[in-house]
C-alpha positions as CSV (number, residue, x, y, z in Angstrom):
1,X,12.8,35.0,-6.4
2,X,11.4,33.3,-3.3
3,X,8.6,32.4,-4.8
4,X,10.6,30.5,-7.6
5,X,12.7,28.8,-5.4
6,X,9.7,27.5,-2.8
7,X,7.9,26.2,-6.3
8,X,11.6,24.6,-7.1
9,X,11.6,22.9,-3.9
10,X,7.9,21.9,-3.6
11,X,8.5,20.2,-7.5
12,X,11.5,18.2,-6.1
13,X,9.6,17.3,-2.9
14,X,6.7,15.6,-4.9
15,X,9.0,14.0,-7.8
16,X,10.8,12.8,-4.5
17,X,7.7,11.4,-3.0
18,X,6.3,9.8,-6.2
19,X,8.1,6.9,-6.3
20,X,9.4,5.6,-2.7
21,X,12.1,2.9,-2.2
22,X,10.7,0.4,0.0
23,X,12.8,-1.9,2.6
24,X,13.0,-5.3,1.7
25,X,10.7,-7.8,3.5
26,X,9.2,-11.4,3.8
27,X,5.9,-12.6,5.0
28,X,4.4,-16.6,4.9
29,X,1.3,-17.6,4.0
30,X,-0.6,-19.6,6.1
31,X,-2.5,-20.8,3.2
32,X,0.0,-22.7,1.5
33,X,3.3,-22.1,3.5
34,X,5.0,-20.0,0.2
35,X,6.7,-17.2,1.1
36,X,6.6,-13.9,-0.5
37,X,10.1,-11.8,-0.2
38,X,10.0,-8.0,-2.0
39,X,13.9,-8.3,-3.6
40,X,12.5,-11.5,-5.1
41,X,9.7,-10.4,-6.5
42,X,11.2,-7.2,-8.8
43,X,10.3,-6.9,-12.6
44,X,6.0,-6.8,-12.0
45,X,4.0,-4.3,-10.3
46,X,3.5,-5.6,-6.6
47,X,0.1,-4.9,-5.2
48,X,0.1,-5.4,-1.2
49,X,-3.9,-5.6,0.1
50,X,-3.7,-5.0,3.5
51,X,-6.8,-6.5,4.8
52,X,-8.8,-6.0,8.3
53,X,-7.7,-7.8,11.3
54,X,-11.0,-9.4,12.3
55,X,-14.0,-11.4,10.9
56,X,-14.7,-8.9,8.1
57,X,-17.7,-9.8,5.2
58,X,-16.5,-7.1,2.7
59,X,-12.7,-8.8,2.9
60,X,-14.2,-12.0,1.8
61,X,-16.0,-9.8,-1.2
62,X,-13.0,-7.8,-2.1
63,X,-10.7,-10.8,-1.6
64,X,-12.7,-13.4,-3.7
65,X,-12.9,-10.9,-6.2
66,X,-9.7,-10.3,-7.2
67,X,-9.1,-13.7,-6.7
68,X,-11.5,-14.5,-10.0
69,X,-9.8,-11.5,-11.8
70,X,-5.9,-11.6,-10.7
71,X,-4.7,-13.7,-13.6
72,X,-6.1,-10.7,-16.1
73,X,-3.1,-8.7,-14.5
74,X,-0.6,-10.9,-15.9
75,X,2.2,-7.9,-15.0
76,X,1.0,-7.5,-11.0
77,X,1.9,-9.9,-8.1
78,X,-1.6,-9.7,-5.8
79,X,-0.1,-10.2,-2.3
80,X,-3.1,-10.1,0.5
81,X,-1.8,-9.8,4.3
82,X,-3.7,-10.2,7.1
83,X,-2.9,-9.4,10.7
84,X,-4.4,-12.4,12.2
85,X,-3.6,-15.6,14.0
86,X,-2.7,-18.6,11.7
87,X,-5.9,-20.3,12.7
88,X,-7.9,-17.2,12.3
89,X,-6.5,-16.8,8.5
90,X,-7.1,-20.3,8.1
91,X,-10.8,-20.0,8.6
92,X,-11.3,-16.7,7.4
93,X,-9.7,-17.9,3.4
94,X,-12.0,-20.8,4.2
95,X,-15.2,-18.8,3.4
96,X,-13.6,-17.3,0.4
97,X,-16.0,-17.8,-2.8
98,X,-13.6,-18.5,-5.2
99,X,-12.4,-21.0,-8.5
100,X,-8.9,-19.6,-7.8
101,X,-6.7,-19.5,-5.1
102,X,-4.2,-17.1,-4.0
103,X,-1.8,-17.0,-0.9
104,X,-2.9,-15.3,2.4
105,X,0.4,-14.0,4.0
106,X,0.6,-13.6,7.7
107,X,1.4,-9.9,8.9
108,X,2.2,-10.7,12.8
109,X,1.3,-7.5,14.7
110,X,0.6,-6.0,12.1
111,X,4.5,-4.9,11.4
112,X,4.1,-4.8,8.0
113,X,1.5,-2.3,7.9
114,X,2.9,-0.4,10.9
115,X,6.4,0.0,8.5
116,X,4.1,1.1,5.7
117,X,2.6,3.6,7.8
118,X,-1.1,2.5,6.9
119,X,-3.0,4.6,9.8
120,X,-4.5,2.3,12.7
121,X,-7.6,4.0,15.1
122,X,-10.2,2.0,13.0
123,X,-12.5,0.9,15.5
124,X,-14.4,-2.3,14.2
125,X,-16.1,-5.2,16.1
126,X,-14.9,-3.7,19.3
127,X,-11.3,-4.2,18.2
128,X,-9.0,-1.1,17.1
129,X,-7.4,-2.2,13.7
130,X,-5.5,-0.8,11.0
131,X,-7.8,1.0,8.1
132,X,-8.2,-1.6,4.5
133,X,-5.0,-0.6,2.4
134,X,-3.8,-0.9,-0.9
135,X,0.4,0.1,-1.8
136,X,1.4,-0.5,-5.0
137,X,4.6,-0.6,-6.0
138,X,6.8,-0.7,-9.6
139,X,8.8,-3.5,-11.1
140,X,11.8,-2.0,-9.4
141,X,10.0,-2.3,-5.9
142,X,9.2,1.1,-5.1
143,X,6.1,2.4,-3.7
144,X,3.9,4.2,-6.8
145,X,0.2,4.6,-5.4
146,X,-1.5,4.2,-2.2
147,X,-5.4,3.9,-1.3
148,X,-6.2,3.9,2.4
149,X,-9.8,3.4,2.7
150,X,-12.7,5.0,5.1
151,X,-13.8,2.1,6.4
152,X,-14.2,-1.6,6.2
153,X,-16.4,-1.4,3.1
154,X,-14.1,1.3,1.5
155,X,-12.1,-0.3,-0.6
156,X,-10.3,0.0,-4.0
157,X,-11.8,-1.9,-6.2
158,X,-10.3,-4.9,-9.1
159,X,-11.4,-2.5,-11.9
160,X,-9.7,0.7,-10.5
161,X,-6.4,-0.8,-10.1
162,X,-6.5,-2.4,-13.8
163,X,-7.5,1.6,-14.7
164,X,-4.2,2.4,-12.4
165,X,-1.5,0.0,-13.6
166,X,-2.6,1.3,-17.3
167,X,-2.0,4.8,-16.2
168,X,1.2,3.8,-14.6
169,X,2.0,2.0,-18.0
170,X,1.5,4.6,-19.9
């Protein structure tokens, strides 16, 4: 009977877990001074790429990537936050190698990522940082999926999160 009850509870722990309600937020770009607010934004998947605080070449790669593919995800709003000063951002989405453009928000302090619990410790160009994140979360706002990368080159890539948001359609 134990045994059925701990399975009973484990089962309404992970059904729990699966889809999280997130708090309501705003961040500003520094790219184009829009501002991106979560209760807004409800009724398309929202994927939040937390990028590397610092001068990072595999950001620039992962960034301009999805920057060429985003509009093939009609249904997700692409959101990329970075930790940085303005000026810093500013520079940085400079180098981007891109035909399309897409805001870069402003996480100050890294907040954001801190309230999304996205682990920090990374040690990278003699700076600690937050690890490369991805959260996505439903058309109601809530957190379905999470990727925390490895490293700096760990990242999840355009083509895994178009194989995700089918499997979440389905």
């Amino acid at each position: 009977m134990k045994y059925i009850q701990l399975t009973l509870a484990l089962l309404l722990f992970t059904s729990l877990t699966q889809a999280q309600n997130v708090k309501d937020f705003s961040l500003t770009s520094v790219t184009d001074k829009s501002t991106f607010t979560l209760s807004k934004s409800k009724g398309k998947f929202i994927a939040l790429h937390f990028l590397l605080k610092t001068e990072c070449p595999y950001c620039i790669r992962h960034t301009s990537e999805y920057f060429e593919k985003a509009s093939t995800l009609s249904n997700v709003i692409q959101v990329f936050i970075k930790p940085d000063s303005e000026q810093e951002i500013k520079a940085w989405a400079n180098k981007l190698k891109s035909t399309n453009s897409l805001p870069i928000y402003q996480d100050a302090d890294a907040k954001l990522a801190d309230q999304f619990n996205i682990p920090n410790g990374y040690q990278f160009h003699g700076q600690v940082v937050h690890y490369p994140a991805l959260i996505l979360l439903n058309d109601k706002g809530e957190e379905v999926f999470r990727y925390i990368g490895k490293n700096n080159s760990d990242r999840f890539s355009f083509e895994q999160l178009k194989a995700k948001i089918e499997a979440l359609n389905n």
